[in-house]
C-alpha positions as CSV (number, residue, x, y, z in Angstrom):
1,X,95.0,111.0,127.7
2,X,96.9,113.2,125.3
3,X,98.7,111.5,122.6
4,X,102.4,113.1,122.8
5,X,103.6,111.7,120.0
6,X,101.4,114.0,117.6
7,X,102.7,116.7,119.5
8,X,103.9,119.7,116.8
9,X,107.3,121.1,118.5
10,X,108.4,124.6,117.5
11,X,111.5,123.2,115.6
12,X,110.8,120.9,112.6
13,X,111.0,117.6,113.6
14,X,111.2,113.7,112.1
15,X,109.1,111.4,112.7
16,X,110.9,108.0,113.9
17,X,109.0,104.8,113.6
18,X,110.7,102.5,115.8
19,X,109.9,99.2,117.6
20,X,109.2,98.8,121.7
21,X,112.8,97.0,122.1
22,X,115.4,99.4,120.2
23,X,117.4,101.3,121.4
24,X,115.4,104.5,121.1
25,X,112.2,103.5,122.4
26,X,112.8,105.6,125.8
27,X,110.3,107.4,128.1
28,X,112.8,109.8,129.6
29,X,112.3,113.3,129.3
30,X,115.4,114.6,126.9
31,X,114.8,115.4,123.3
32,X,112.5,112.8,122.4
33,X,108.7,112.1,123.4
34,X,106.8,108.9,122.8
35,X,103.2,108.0,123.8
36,X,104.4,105.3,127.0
37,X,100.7,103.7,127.3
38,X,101.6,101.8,123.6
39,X,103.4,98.9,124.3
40,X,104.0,95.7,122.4
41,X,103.5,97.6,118.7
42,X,105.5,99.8,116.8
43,X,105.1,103.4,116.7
44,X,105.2,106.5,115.4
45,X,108.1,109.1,117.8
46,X,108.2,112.8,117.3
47,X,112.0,113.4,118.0
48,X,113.6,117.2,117.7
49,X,116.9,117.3,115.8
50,X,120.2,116.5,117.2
51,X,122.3,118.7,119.3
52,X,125.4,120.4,117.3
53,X,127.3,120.0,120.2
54,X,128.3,117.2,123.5
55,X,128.7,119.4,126.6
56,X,130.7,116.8,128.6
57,X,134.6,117.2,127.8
58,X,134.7,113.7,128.0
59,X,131.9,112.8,125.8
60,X,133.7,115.7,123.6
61,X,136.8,114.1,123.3
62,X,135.7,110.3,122.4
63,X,133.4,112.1,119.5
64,X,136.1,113.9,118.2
65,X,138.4,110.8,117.7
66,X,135.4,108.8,116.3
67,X,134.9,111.3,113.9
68,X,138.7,111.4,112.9
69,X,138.0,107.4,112.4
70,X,134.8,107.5,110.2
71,X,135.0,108.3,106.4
72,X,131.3,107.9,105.6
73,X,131.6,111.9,107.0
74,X,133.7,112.3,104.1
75,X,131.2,111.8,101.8
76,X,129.7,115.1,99.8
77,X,125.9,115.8,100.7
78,X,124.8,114.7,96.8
79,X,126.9,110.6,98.0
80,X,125.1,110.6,100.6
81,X,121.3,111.3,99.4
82,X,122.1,108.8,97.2
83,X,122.8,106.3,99.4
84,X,119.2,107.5,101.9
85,X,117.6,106.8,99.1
86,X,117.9,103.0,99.0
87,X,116.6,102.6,102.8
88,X,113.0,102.4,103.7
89,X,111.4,105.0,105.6
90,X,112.1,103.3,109.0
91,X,115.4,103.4,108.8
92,X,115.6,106.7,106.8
93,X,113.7,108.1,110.0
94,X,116.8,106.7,112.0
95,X,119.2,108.2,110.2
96,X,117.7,111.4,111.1
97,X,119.0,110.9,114.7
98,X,122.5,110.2,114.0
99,X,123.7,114.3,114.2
100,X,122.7,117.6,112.4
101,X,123.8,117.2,108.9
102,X,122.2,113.6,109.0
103,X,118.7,115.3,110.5
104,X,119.3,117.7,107.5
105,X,120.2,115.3,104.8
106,X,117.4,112.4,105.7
107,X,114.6,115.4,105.1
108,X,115.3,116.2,101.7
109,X,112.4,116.5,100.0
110,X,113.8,114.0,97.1
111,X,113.9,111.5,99.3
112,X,110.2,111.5,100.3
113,X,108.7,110.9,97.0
114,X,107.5,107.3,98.8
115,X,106.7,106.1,101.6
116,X,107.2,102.4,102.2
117,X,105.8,100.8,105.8
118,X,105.8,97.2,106.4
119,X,104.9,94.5,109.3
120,X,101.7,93.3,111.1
121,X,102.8,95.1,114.2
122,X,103.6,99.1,113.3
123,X,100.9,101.4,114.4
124,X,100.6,102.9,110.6
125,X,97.4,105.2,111.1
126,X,99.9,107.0,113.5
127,X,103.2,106.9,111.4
128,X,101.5,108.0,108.2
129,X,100.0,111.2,110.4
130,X,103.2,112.0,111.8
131,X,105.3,111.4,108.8
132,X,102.7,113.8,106.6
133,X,102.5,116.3,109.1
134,X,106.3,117.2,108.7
135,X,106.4,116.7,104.8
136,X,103.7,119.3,105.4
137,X,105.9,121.9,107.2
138,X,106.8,124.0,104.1
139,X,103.7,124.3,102.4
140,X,100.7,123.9,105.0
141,X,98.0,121.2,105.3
142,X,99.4,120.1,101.6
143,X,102.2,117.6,100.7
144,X,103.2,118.4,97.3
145,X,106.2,115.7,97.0
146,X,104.9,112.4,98.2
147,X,103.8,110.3,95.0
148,X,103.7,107.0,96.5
149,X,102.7,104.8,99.5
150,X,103.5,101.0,99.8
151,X,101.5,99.8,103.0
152,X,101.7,96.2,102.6
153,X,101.1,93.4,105.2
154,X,100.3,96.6,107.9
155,X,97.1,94.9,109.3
156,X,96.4,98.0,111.5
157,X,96.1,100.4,108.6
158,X,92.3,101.4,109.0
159,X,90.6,103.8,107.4
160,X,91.8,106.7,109.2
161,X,95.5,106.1,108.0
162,X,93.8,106.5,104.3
163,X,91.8,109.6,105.3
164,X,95.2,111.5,106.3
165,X,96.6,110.2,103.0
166,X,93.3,111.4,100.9
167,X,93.6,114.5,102.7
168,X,97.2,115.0,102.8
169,X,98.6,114.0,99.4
170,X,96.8,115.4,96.6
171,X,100.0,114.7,94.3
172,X,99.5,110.9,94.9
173,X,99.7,108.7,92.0
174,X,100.4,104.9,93.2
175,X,98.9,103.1,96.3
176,X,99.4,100.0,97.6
177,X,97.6,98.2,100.5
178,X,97.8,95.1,99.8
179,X,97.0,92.7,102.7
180,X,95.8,95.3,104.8
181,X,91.9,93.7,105.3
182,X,90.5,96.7,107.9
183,X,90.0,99.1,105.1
184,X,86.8,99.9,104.2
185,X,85.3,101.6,100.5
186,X,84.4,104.8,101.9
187,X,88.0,105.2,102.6
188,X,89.3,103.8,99.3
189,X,86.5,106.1,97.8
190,X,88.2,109.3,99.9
191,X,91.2,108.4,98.4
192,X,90.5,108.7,94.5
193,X,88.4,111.8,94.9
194,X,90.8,113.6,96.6
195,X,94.0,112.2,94.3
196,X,93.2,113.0,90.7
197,X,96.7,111.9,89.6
198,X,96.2,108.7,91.0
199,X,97.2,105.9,88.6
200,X,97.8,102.8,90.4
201,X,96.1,101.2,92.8
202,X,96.9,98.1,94.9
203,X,94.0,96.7,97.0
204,X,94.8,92.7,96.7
205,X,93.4,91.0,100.0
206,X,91.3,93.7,101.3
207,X,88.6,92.0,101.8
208,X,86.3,94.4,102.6
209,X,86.6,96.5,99.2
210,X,83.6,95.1,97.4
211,X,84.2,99.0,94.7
212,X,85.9,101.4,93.5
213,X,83.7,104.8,93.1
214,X,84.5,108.2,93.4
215,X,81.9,109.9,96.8
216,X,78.8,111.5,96.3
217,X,80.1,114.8,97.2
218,X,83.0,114.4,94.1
219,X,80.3,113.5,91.9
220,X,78.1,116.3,92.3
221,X,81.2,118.8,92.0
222,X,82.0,117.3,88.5
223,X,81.0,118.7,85.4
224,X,78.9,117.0,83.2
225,X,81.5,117.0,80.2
226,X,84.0,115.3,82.8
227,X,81.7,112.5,83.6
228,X,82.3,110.5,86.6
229,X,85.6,109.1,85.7
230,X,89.0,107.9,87.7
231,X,92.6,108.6,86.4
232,X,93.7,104.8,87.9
233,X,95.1,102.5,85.1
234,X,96.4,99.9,87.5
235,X,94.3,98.2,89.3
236,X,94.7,95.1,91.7
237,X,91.8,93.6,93.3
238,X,93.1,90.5,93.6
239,X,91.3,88.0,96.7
240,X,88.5,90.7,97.4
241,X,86.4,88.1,97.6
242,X,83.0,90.2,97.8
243,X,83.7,91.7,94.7
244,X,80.5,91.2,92.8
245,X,79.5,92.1,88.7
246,X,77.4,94.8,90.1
247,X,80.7,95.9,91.8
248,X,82.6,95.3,88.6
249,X,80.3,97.4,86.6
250,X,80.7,100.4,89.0
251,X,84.5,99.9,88.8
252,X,84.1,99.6,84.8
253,X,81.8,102.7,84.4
254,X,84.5,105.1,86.4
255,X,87.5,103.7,85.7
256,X,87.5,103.7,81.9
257,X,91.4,104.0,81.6
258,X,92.1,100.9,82.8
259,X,94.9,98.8,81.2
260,X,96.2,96.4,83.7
261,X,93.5,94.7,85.9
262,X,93.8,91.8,88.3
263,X,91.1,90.1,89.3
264,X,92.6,86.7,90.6
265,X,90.0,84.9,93.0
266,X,87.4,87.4,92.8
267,X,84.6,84.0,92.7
268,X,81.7,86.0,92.5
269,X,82.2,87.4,89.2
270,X,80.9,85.8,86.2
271,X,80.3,86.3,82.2
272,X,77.8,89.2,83.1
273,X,80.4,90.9,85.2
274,X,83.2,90.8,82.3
275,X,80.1,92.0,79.7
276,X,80.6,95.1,81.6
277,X,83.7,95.5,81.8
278,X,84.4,95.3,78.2
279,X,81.4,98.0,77.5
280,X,83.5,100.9,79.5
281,X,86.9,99.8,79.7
282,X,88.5,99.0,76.2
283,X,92.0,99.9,76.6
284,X,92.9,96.5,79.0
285,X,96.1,95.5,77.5
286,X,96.6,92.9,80.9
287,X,93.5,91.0,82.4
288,X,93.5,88.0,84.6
289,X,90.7,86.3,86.2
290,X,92.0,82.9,87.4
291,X,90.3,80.8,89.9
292,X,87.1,83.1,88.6
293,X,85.0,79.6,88.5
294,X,82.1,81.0,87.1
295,X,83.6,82.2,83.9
296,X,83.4,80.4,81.2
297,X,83.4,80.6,77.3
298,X,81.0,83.2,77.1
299,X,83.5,85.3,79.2
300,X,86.3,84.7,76.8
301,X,83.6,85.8,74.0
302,X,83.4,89.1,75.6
303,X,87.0,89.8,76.1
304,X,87.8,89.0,72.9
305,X,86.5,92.2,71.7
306,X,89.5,93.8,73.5
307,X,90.9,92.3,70.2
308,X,94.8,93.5,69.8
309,X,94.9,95.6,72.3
310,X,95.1,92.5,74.9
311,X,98.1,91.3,75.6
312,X,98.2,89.4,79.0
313,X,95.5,87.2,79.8
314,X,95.4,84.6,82.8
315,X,92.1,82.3,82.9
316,X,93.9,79.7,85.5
317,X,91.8,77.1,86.9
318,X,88.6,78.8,85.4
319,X,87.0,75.0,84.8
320,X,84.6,76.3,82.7
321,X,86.4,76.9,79.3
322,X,87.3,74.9,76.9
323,X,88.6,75.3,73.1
324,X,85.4,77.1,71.7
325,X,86.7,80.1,74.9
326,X,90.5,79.6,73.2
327,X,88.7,80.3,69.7
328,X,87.5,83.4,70.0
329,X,91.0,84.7,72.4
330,X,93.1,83.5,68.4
331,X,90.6,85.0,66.3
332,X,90.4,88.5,67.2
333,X,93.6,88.7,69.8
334,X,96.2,88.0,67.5
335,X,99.1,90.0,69.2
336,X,98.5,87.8,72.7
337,X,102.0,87.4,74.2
338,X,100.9,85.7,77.3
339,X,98.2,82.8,78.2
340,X,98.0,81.5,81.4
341,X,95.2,78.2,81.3
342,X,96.2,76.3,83.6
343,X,93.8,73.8,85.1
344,X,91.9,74.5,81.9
345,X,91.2,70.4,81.3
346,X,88.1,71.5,78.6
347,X,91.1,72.8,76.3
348,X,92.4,69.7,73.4
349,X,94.4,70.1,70.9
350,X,92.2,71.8,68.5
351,X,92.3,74.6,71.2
352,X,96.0,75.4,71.0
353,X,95.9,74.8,67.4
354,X,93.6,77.8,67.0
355,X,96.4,79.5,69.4
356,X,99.0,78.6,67.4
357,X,97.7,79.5,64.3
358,X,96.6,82.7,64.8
359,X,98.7,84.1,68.0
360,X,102.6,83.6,66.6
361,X,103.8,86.3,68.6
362,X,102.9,84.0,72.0
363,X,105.8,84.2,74.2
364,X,104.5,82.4,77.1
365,X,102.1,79.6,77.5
366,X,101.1,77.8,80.8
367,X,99.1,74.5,79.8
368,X,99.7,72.6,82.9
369,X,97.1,70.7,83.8
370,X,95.3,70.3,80.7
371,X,95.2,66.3,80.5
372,X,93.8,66.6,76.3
373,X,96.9,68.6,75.7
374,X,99.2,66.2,73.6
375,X,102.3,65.7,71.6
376,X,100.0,66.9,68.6
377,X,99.0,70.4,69.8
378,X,102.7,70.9,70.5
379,X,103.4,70.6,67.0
380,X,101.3,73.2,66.7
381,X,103.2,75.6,68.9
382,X,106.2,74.5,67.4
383,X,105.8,75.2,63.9
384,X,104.3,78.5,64.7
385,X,105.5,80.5,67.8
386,X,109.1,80.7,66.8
387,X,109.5,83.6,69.6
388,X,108.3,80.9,72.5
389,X,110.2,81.7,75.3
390,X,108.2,80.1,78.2
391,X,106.5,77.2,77.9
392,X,104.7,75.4,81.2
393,X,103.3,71.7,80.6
394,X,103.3,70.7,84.5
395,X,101.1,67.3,84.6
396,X,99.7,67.1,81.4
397,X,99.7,63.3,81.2
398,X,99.5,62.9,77.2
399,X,102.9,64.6,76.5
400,X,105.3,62.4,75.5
401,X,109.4,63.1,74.8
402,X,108.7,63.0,71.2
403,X,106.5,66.4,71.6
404,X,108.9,68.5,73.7
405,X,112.0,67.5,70.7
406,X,110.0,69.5,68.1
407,X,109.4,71.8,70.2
408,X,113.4,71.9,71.0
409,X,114.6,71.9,67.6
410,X,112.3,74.9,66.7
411,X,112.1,77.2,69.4
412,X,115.7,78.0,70.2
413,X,114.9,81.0,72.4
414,X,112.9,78.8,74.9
415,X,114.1,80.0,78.4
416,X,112.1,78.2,80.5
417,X,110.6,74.8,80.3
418,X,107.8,72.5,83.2
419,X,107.5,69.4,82.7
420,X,106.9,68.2,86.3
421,X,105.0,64.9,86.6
422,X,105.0,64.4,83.1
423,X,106.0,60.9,81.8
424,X,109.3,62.2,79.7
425,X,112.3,60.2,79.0
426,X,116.0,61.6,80.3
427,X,117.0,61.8,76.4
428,X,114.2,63.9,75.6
429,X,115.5,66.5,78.3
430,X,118.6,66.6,77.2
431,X,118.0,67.0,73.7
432,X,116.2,69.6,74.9
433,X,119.2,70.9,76.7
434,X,121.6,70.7,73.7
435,X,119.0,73.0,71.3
436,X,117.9,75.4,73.9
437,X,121.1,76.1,75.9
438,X,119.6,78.9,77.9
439,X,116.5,76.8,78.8
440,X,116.2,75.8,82.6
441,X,113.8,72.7,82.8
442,X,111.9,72.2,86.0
443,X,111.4,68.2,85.9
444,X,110.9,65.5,88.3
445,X,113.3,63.2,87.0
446,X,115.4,61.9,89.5
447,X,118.2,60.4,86.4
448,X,118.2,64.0,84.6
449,X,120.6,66.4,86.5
């Protein structure tokens, strides 16, 4: 059972992606083939380009007087890339159907520098095959423009849809998969062997991606001076559950240009995991690790020798830190701009007096959930991060309205201020109001409005 819609016709032609129910999901025999044992799922249609001309006289005539009626056709070839260029690739693949000049416009090679493919029910392994094979078209086997693929939510991507993008696209340089749980490593591992360039990578909810390596064969063909190493800076491995430290320290040990890594449920990691990490990887400037309950202070030991290069850092709902964790992120991070405790309850006072002392340039601080947290440490923050512009205090029981007026009458950039479920007083808000008048306060107080 052939699949027609991979068919390669002798005249370039787009690949559509197009759901059962539109319009041009047909099996009839004109320009168009589609694969007609597929039904109930999007898919992927090899279409060949419009006709120049309508045969019927009649068909002729009502074209002709549409045509005198629309000015998009008015528009210079340069208007209307532009405008291609905001659609996503479904409906850029439409466009291609509308007449010649549209066929000709919607495959210019500047407007396949992404590709972007969304919902649980498009057949993506197929699209991304057809869609590569005619980027292909001019220089063989090779697409040299495509730089990025957003495939997020497609829960049939598998790893054959990566294998035609590792083999494909050797220009690649962001990836995103996000959602997509049938992917496997030996597919992610195609995929940065065969894209050097690759920078960012986007694996969040794959559940099966316990690594990120390079393959043996890639390995053995790199020279000893080059080391085993991965271009990616970006890398989000956020809810890969399996993610383990001896995963971790593969990741760490080839990926040693990492700046921005996400590791936001991971559970299995712990302090060992982040020991690595900080051995290989030195140049993280954003780190998070929330809801990571097995790390604890001696975590926050480790990455405090990323010292002042770290500038990001979320520890949410990590239960095992408390103020001596906070002590060591204000001793030797002092150019921190963001901290995200949340759910932190070990961290007092004393913790965000360390913070405060030592990390002035904080511009965002989520301490929701921290029930030690009182009027006193927001003194603290007050008198010392002048340049506050986000401050989160959700259901910390000892803050009072007292605390959030010093805060008011010295952070006058404050943009955004939580005080959900805490027991504050409609004055103190609007006090709060009249100092910081571009501050929008998310309350629960049914008298402040």
């Amino acid at each position: 059972d052939s699949d027609l819609s991979m068919r390669t016709l002798s005249t370039p032609s787009p690949a559509l992606i197009f759901p059962p129910n539109s319009p041009g999901f047909q099996n009839g025999r004109g320009s168009s083939t589609s694969s007609s044992s597929v039904t109930g799922e999007t898919v992927a249609m090899v279409h060949s380009p419009p006709p120049t001309r309508l045969t019927h006289p009649l068909i002729r005539l009502a074209s002709k007087h549409q045509k005198e009626q629309t000015n998009i056709d008015r528009l210079p070839d340069h208007a209307m890339i532009q405008i291609f260029s905001f659609l996503p690739t479904n409906q850029l693949c439409r466009c291609a159907r509308v007449c010649r000049r549209w066929y000709n416009l919607a495959w210019d090679p500047r407007l396949w520098r992404t590709i972007r493919l969304t919902g649980e029910t498009i057949n993506v392994d197929r699209a991304l095959k057809v869609l590569t094979r005619r980027l292909c078209q001019d220089t063989p086997n090779v697409c040299l423009m495509l730089e990025t693929v957003i495939v997020s939510g497609c829960r049939r991507l598998t790893d054959r849809g990566l294998y035609t993008i590792a083999q494909c696209c050797p220009e690649l340089r962001r990836l995103e998969v996000s959602g997509c749980y049938n992917i496997s490593n030996e597919a992610v591992f195609d995929v940065v062997s065969l894209c050097p360039n690759l920078e960012h990578l986007d694996v969040s909810g794959c559940s099966k991606v316990t690594c990120i390596s390079l393959t043996r064969e890639a390995s053995i063909k790199l020279s000893p001076l080059h080391g085993k190493q991965i271009s990616i800076r970006y890398l989000d491995m956020t809810d890969c559950f399996v993610l383990e430290d001896e995963g971790l320290h593969t990741i760490a040990a080839h990926c040693t240009q990492l700046t921005h890594l996400y590791l936001r449920r991971c559970v299995r990691i712990t302090d060992e995991g982040l020991r690595y990490l900080m051995i290989y990887c030195t140049s993280i400037k954003e780190l998070s690790v929330s809801d990571c309950r097995f790390v604890s202070d001696f975590g926050l030991r480790e990455i405090a020798k990323l010292e002042s290069r770290l500038r990001y850092l979320s520890i949410a709902h990590c239960g095992r830190i408390t103020d001596v964790g906070i002590r060591y992120i204000a001793k030797y991070c002092s150019k921190l701009r963001y901290l995200n405790a949340r759910g932190c309850e070990g961290i007092t006072d004393h913790g965000v007096e360390y913070l405060a002392k030592n990390c002035t340039k904080l511009k965002s601080l989520d301490i929701g959930k921290c029930p030690l947290v009182s009027d006193t440490g927001l003194e603290f923050l007050a008198l010392n991060c002048f340049n506050l512009k986000r401050l989160s205090l959700k259901s910390c029981e000892s803050i009072t309205g007292q605390g959030l007026q010093i805060v008011a009458a010295n952070c006058f950039d404050l943009q955004m201020l939580n005080v959900q479920d805490c027991d504050v007083s409609v004055d103190a808000l609007r006090f709060v109001k009249r100092h910081c008048k571009r501050c929008i306060i998310e309350h629960t107080n049914p008298a402040f409005f």
